[in-house]
C-alpha positions as CSV (number, residue, x, y, z in Angstrom):
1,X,-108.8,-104.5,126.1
2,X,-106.2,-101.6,125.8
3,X,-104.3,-101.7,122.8
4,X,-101.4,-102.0,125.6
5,X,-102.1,-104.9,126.5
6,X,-103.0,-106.4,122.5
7,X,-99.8,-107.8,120.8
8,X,-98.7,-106.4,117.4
9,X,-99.2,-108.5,114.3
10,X,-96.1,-108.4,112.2
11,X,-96.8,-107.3,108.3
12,X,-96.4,-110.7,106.6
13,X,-94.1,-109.3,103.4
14,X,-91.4,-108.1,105.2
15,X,-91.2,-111.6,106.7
16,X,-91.3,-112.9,103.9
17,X,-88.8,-110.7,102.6
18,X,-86.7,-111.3,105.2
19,X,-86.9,-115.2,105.1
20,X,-86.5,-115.1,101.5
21,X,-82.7,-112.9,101.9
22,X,-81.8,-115.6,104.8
23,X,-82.3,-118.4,102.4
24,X,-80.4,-116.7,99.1
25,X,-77.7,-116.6,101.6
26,X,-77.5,-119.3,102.8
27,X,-77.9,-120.9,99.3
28,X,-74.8,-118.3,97.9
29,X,-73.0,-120.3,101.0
30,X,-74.1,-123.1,100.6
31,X,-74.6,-123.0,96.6
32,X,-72.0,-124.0,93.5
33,X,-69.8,-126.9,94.8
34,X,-70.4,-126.9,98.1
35,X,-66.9,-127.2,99.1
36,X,-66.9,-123.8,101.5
37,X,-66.6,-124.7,105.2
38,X,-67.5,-123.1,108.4
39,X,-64.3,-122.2,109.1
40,X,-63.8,-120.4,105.3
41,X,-66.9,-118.7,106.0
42,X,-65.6,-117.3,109.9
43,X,-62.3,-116.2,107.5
44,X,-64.1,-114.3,105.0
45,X,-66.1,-112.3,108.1
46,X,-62.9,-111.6,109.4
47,X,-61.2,-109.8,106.1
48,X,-64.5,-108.2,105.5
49,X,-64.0,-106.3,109.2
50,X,-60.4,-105.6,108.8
51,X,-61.5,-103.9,105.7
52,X,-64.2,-101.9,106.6
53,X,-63.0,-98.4,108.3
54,X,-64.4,-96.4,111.1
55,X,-66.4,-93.2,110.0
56,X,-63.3,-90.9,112.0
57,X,-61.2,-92.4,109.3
58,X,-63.4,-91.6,106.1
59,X,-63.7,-88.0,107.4
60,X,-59.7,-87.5,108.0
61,X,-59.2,-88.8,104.6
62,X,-61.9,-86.4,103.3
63,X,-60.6,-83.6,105.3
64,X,-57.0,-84.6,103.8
65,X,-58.0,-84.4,100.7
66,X,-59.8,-80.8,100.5
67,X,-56.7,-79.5,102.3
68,X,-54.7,-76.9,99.6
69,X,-51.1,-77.5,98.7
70,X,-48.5,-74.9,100.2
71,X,-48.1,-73.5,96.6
72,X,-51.9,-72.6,96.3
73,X,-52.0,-70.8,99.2
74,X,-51.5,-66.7,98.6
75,X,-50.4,-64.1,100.8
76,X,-51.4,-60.4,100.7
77,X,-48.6,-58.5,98.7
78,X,-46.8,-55.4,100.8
79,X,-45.8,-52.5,100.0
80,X,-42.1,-52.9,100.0
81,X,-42.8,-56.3,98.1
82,X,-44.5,-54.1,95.4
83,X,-42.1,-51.4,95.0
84,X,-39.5,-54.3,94.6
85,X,-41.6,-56.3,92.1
86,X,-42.2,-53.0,90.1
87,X,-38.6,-52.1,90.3
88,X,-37.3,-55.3,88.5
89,X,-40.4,-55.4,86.0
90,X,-38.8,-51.4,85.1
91,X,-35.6,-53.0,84.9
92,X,-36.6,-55.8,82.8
93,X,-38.2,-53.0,80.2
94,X,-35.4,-51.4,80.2
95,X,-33.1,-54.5,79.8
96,X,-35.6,-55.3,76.2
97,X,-35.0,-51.8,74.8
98,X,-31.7,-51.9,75.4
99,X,-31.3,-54.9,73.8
100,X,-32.8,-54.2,70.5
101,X,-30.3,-51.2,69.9
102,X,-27.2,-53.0,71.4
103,X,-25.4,-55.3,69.1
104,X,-23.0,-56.8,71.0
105,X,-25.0,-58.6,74.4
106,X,-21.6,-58.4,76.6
107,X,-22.7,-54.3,76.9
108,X,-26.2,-55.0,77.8
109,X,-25.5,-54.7,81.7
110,X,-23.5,-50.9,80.7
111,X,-26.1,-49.8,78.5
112,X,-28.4,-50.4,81.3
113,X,-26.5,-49.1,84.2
114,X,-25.9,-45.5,81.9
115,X,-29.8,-45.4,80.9
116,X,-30.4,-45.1,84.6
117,X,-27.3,-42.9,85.2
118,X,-28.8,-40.2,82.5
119,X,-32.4,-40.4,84.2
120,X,-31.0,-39.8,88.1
121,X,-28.1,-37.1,86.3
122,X,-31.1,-35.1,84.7
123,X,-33.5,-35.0,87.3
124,X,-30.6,-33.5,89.4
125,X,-29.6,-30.9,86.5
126,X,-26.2,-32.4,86.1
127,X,-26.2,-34.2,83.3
128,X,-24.4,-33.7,80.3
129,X,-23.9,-35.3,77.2
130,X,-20.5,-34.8,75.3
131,X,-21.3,-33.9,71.4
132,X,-19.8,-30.9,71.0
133,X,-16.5,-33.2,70.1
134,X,-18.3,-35.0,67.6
135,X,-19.7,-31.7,65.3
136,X,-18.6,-30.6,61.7
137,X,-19.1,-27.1,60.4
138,X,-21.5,-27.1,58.1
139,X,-21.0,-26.7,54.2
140,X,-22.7,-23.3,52.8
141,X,-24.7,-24.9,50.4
142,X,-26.6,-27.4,52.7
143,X,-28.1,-24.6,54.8
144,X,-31.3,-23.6,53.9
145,X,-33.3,-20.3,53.8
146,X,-36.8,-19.8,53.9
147,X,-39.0,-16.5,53.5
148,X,-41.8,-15.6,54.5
149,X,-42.0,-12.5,56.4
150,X,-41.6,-9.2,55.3
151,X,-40.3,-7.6,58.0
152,X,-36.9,-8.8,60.4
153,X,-37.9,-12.4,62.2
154,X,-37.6,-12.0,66.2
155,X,-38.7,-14.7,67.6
156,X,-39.4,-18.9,66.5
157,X,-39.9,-21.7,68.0
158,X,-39.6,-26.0,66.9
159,X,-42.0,-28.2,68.0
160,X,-41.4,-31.4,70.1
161,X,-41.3,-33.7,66.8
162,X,-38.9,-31.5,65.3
163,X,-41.3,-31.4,62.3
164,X,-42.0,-28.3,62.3
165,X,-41.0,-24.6,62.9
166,X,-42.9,-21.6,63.9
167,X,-42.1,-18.0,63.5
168,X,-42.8,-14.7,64.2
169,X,-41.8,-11.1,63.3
170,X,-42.5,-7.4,63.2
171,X,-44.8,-7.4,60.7
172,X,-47.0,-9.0,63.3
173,X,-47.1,-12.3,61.7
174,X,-47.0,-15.7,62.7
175,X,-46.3,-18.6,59.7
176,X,-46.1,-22.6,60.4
177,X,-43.3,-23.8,58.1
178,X,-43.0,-27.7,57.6
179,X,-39.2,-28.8,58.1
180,X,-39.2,-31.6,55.7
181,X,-40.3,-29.6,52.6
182,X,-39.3,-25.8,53.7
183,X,-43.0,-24.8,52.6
184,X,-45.6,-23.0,54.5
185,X,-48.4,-24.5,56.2
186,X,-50.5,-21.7,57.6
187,X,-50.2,-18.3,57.9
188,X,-51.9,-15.6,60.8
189,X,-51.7,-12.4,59.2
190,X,-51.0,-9.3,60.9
191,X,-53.4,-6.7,61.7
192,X,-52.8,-3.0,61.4
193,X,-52.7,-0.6,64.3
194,X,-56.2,0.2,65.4
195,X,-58.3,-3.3,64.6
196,X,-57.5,-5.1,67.4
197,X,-61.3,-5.4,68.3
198,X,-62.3,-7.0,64.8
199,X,-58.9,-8.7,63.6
200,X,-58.1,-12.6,65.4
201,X,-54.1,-12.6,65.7
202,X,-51.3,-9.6,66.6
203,X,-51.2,-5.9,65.9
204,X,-47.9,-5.1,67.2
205,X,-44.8,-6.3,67.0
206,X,-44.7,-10.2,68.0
207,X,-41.4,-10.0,70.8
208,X,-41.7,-14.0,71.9
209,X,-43.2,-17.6,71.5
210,X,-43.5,-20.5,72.6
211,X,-45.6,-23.8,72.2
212,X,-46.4,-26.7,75.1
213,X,-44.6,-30.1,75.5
214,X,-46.9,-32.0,74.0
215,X,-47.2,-29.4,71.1
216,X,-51.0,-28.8,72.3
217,X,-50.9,-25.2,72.6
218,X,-48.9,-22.5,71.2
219,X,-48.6,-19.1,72.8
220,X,-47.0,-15.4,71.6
221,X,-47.0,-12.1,73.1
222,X,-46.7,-8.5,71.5
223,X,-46.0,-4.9,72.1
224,X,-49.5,-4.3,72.8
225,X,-49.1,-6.1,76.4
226,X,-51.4,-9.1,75.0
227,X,-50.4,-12.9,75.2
228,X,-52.3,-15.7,72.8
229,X,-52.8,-18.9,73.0
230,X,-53.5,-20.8,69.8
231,X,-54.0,-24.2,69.2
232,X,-50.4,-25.5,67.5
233,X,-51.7,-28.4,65.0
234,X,-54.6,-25.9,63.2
235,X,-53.3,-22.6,64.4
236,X,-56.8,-21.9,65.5
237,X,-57.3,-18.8,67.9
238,X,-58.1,-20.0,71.6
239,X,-57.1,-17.2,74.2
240,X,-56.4,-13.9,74.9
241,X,-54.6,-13.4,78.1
242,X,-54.9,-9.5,79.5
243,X,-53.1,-8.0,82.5
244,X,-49.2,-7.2,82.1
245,X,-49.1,-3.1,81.9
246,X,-46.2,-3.1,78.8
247,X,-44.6,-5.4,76.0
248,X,-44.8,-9.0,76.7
249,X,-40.9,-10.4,76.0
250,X,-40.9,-13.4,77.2
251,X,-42.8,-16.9,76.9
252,X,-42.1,-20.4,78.0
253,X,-44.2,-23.5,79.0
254,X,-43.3,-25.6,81.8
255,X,-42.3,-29.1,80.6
256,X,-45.1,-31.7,81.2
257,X,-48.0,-29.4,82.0
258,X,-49.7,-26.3,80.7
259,X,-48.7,-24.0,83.0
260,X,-47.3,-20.9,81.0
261,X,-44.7,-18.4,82.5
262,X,-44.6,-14.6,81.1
263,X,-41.8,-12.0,81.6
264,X,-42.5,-8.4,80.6
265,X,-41.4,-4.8,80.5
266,X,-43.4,-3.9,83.2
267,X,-40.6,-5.8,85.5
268,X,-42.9,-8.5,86.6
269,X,-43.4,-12.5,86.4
270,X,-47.3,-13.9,85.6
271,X,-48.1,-17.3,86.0
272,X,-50.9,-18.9,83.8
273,X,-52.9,-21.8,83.7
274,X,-53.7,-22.4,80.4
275,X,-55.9,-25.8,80.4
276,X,-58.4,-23.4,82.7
277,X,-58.0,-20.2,80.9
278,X,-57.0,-18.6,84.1
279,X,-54.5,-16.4,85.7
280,X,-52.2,-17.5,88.9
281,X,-50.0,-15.3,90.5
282,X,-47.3,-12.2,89.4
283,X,-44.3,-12.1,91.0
284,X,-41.9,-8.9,91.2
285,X,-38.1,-7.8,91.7
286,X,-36.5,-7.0,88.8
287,X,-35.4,-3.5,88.7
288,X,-35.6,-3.0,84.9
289,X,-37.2,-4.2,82.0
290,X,-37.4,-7.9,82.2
291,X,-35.5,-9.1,78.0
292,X,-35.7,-13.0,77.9
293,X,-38.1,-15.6,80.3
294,X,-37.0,-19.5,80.2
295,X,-38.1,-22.6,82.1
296,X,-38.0,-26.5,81.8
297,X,-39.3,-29.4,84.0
298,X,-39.0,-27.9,87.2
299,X,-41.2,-25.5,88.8
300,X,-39.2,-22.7,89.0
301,X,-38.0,-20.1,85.8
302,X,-35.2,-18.0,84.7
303,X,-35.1,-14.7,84.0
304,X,-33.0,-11.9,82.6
305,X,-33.0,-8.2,84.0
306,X,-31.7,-5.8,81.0
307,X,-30.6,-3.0,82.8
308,X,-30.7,-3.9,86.5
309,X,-27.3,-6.9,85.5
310,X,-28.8,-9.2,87.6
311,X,-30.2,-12.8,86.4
312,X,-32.8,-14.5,88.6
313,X,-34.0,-17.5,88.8
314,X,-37.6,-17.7,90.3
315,X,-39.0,-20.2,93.0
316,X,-43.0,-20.0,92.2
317,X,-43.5,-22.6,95.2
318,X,-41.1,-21.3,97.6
319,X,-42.0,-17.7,96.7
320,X,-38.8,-16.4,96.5
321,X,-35.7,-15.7,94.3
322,X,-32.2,-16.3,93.7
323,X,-29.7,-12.6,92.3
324,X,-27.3,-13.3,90.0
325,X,-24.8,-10.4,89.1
326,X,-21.7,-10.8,86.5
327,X,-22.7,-8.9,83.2
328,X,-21.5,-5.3,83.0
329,X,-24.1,-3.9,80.4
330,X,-27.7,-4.9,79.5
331,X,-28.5,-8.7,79.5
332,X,-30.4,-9.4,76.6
333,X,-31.2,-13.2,76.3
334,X,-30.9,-16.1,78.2
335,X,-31.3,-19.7,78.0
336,X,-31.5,-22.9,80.6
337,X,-28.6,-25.5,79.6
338,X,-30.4,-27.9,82.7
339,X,-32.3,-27.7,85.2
340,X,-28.6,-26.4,87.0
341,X,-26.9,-24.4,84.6
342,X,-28.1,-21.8,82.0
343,X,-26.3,-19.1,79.5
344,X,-26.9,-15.7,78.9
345,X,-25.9,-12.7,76.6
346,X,-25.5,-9.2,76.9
347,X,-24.9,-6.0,74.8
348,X,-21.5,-5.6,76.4
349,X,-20.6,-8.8,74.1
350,X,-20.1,-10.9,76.5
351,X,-21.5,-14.6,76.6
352,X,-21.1,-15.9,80.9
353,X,-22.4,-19.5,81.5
354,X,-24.0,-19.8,84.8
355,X,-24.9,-22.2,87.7
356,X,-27.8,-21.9,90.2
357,X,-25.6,-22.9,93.0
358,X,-23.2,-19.7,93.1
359,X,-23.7,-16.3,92.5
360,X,-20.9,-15.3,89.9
361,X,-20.3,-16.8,86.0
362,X,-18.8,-20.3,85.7
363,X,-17.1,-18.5,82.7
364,X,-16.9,-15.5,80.6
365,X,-15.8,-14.9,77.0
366,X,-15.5,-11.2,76.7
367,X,-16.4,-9.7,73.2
368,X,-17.5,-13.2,71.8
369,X,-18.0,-12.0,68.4
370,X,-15.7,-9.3,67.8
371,X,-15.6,-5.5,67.9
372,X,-16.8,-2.8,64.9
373,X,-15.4,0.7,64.7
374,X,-13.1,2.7,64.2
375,X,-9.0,1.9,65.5
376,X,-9.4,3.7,69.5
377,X,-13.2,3.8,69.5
378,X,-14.2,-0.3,68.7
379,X,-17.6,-1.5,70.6
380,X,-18.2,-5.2,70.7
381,X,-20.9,-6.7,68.7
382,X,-24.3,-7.5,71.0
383,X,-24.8,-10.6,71.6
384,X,-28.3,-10.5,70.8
385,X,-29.6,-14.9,71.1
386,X,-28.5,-17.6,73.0
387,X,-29.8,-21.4,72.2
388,X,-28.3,-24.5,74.0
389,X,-28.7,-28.0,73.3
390,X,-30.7,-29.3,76.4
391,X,-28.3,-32.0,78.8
392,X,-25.3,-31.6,76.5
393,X,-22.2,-29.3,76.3
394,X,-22.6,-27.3,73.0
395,X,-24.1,-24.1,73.0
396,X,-25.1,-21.3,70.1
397,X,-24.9,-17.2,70.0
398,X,-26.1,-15.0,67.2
399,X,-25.4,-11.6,66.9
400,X,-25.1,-8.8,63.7
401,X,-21.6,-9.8,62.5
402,X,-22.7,-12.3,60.2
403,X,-22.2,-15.4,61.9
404,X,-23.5,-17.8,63.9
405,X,-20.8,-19.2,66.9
406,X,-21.0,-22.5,68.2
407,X,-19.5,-22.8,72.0
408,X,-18.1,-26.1,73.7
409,X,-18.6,-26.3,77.6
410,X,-16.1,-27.4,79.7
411,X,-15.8,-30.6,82.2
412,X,-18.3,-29.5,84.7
413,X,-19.5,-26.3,82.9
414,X,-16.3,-24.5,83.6
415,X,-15.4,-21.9,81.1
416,X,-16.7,-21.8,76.9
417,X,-14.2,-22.6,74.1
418,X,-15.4,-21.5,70.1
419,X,-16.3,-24.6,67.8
420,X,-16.8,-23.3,64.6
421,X,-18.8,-20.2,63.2
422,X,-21.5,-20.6,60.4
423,X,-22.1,-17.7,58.4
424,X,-25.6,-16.0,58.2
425,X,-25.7,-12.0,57.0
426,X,-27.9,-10.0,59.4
427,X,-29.2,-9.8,63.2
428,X,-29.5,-13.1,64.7
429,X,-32.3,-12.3,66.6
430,X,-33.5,-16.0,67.7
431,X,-31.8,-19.2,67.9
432,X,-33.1,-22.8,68.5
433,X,-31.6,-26.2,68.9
434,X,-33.8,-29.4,67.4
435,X,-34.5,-31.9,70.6
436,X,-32.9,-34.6,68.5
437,X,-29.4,-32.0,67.6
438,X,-29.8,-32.6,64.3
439,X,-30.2,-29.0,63.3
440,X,-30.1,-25.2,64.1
441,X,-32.4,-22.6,63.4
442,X,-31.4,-19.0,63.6
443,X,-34.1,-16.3,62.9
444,X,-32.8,-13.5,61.1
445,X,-33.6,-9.5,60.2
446,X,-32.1,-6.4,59.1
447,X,-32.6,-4.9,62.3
448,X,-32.7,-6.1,66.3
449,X,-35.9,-7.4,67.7
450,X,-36.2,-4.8,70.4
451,X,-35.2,-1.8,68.4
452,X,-34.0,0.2,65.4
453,X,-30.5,1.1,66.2
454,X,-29.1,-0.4,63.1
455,X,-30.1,-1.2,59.5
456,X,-28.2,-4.4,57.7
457,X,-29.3,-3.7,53.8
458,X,-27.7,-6.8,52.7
459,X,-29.8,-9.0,55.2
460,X,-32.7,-10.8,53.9
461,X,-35.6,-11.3,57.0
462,X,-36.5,-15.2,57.1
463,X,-35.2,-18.4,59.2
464,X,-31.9,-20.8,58.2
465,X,-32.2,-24.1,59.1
466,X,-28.4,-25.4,59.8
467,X,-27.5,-29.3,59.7
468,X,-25.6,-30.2,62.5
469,X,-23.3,-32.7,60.9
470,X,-21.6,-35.4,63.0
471,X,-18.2,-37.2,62.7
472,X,-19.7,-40.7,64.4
473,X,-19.8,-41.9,61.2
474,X,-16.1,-42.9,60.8
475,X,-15.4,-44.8,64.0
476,X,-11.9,-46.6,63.1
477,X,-10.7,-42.8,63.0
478,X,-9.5,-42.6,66.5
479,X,-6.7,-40.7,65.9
480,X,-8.8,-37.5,65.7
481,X,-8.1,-36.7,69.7
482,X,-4.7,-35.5,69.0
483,X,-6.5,-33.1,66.7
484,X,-9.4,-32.1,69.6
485,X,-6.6,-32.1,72.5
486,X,-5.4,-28.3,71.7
487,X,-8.1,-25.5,71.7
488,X,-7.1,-24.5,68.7
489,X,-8.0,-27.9,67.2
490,X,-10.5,-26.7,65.1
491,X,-8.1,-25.3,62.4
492,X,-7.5,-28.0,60.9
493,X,-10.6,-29.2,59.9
494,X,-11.2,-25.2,59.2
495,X,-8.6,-25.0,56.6
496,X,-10.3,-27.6,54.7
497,X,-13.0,-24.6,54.2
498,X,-11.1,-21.6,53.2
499,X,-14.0,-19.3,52.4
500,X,-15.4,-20.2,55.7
501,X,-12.9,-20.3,57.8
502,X,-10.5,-16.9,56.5
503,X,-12.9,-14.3,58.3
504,X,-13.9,-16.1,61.5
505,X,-10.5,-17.4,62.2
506,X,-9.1,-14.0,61.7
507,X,-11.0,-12.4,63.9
508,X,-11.8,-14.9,66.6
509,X,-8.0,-16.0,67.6
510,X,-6.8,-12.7,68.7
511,X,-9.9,-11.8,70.0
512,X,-11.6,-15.4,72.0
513,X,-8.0,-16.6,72.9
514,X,-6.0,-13.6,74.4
515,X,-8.3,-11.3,75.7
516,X,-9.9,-13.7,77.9
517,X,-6.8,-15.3,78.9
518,X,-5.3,-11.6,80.6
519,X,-8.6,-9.6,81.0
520,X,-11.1,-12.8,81.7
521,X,-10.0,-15.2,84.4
522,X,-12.4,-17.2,85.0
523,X,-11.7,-18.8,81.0
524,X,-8.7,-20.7,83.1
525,X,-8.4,-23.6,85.1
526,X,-5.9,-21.5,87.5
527,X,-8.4,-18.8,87.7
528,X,-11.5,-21.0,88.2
529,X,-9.8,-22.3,91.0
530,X,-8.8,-19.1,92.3
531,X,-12.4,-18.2,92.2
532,X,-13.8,-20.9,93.8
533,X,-11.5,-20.4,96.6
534,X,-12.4,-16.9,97.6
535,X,-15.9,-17.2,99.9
536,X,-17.6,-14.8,98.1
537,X,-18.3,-17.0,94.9
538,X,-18.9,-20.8,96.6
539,X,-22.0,-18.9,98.5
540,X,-25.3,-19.6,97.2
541,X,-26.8,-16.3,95.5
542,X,-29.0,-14.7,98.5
543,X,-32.7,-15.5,98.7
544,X,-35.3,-12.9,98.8
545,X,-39.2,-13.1,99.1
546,X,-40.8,-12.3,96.4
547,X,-43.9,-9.4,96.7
């Protein structure tokens, strides 16, 4: 037969199995006392069903639990969200430094309000910090000489740390003096007239300087049309940069790069990129020999024209230029007070302080540091440097009257008033401001940097490094502004110093205070507004495209 048809035999241990679990059952029932009833037994089937869940139920509750909490969950950050999360973590810096320099928490919000206030003022070119108040002439025997060069100094330079000073002079020099401790640190010798293909530095007189920044690179430029680039910390020889067509008088880095700007007697502008060792672009428009080159954060520099009387202030993206006419002789130095205002100098001895947003002086002081001559045929002393204190309202001129002047600015950069004088015998041929203001250091010679015209015998060639003393440290004195109200405030505290105060206050008075006031409008509030109420002077300087 078909195994159809056959019945199947069943495997005898699972039986048994099976027979054997029936009767432990029954015996766990049935076992112990033997009290449990049928009815118990129907009870405890019951609870053990109402117990036991349906499988939808165990996967909800599985489901449930693998669910995330709303506070796990993350959601892809945007762009304003970022700039808003940045913007308080910059705050909150802000808020820490702040703090550690505060001492009193109720001025915290203030000090943080102003911290921002000086950033947004200085981008714009507007800011400006009010010291010039604060400043105390000098005692003679805490300025300091140093001497090094053998001919008259005409050009130096301080590097970012303000620890140390570089200068240059005629004898073709260049020494590395440490501010601490006065001494030199290195010296590049000059080379004589002739060896400029086997000596490494200058063979001509050095005319300007500066160094990068960061103080990575250091750069001067010569009669003999060459500009070098050395390396500041070693004063190791790097570059030689070839192409102007006469003397190089003018040098300045742009702030936060390595892009170097050159002025030159040749009447032209040169951009460099020093990192690459390469030349950019020359700009023209000057009419006359280009004297003093300066620049700072933005991309744009300053220049000053000699002969032509103009100023201009160069836009290397743009292309173009801004005029600026006021001087009536040759302007021989200039210097950016922000990125909005600048000063400048001329051999008429006149000292005008500037704004890029109209074409005429903010202010004059006509012969700022006196006359020499004979009674009927006087000639004002040259102003021969310039040096400002960057975002603040005190500014410096030097000339060969044997003094040093000190100017305040006004609210706004409207008109100069004198501070004090500092004496120093010879041609003041360079000036520079510390970036802290703690000092001043004026590079002096018998003679001028650009010529012989004169001879000062009595003048020893080197640098003086002037402290710039400060009256913050007697703050209960408050009654010092009736002293600082009047112009003429300065003579008390001048009296204090007769030796120093005789000869400058003789001749400044009759000569800063009344011949500005009827020959110099512009000096008074009347005339300022005058000025800036005739069309001519609220234009902006024309614009012209540069070749």
């Amino acid at each position: 037969m078909s195994s159809f048809f056959m019945k199947k035999k069943d495997n005898p241990k699972l039986s048994q199995k099976g027979s054997d679990a029936k009767q432990t059952k029954k015996r766990k029932i049935n076992g112990g006392a033997g009290t449990i009833s049928k009815g118990q037994v129907k009870k405890m089937k019951a609870k053990y069903n109402e117990e036991i869940s349906s499988d939808s139920e165990t996967e909800s509750s599985a489901v449930q639990k693998k669910r995330p909490s709303k506070d796990e969950i993350e959601y892809d950050e945007t762009p304003q969200e970022k700039k808003l999360r940045l913007a308080k973590l910059y705050l909150d810096q802000l808020k820490d430094e702040e703090e550690n320099k505060a001492e009193e928490d109720d001025f915290q919000d203030d000090l943080i309000a102003g911290r921002l206030q000086d950033e947004v003022l200085e981008q714009k070119g507007k800011l400006q910090r009010l010291i010039a108040k604060d400043l105390l002439a000098p005692d003679a025997s805490e300025i300091r000489m140093l001497r090094g060069h053998k001919l008259p100094v005409t050009c130096l330079v301080i590097s970012p740390d303000d620890k140390y000073i570089f200068s240059a002079a005629k004898d073709c020099s260049i020494i590395k003096w440490d501010v601490g401790s006065g001494k030199k640190l290195h010296t590049i010798a000059g080379g004589r007239k002739g060896t400029e293909a086997r000596h490494v530095g200058h063979t001509a007189h050095v005319l300007c300087i500066s160094i990068s920044s960061d103080g990575k690179y250091l750069a001067t430029g010569d009669m003999n049309k060459l500009i070098m680039i050395w390396e500041a910390a070693t004063c190791k020889h790097l570059y030689k940069f070839t192409g102007h067509r006469g003397p190089v008088s003018g040098l300045s880095f742009r702030r936060g790069t390595h892009d170097l700007y050159s002025a030159s007697h040749d009447r032209s502008v040169k951009v460099w990129n020093v990192d690459e060792n390469a030349y950019v672009e020359t700009l023209f428009g000057h009419q006359d020999v280009i004297t003093g080159l300066d620049c700072l954060s933005r991309e744009r520099c300053v220049t000053s024209g000699g002969r032509d009387r103009t100023v201009r202030v160069w836009k290397i993206a743009e292309e173009s230029q801004l005029v600026f006419n006021g001087h009536d002789g040759s302007i021989d130095c200039i210097q950016l007070i922000n990125e909005e205002h600048m000063i400048t100098g001329a051999d008429d001895g006149s000292l005008s302080l500037w704004s890029v947003n109209k074409k005429k002086p903010l202010g004059t002081v006509k012969q700022a540091h006196g006359c020499q001559g004979e009674v009927g045929l006087e000639q004002p002393h040259w102003v021969s440097s310039v040096a400002a204190l960057h975002n603040s309202d005190t500014v410096a001129s030097g000339s060969h009257n044997s003094k040093v002047q000190l100017w305040k600015c006004g609210q706004g950069f409207k008109g100069l008033k004198p501070l004090f004088s500092i004496p120093v015998t010879g041609f003041v041929n360079s000036l520079k401001f510390s970036s802290s203001g703690q000092f001043l250091v004026a590079g002096v010679g018998q003679e001028h940097r650009l010529g012989r015209w004169w001879r000062l015998k009595e003048a020893k060639n080197g640098i003086y490094i002037i402290p710039l003393k400060r009256q913050n440290e007697d703050p209960p004195q408050s009654e010092d502004p009736p002293q600082n109200e009047d112009p003429q405030s300065e003579d008390p505290p001048q009296n204090e110093d007769p030796p120093q105060n005789e000869d400058p206050q003789s001749e400044d008075p009759p000569q800063n205070e009344d011949p500005p006031q009827s020959e110099d409008p512009p000096q008074t509030e009347d005339a300022l507004q005058k000025d800036e109420s005739k069309p001519d002077d609220n234009v902006e300087p024309r614009e012209q495209e540069t070749v």
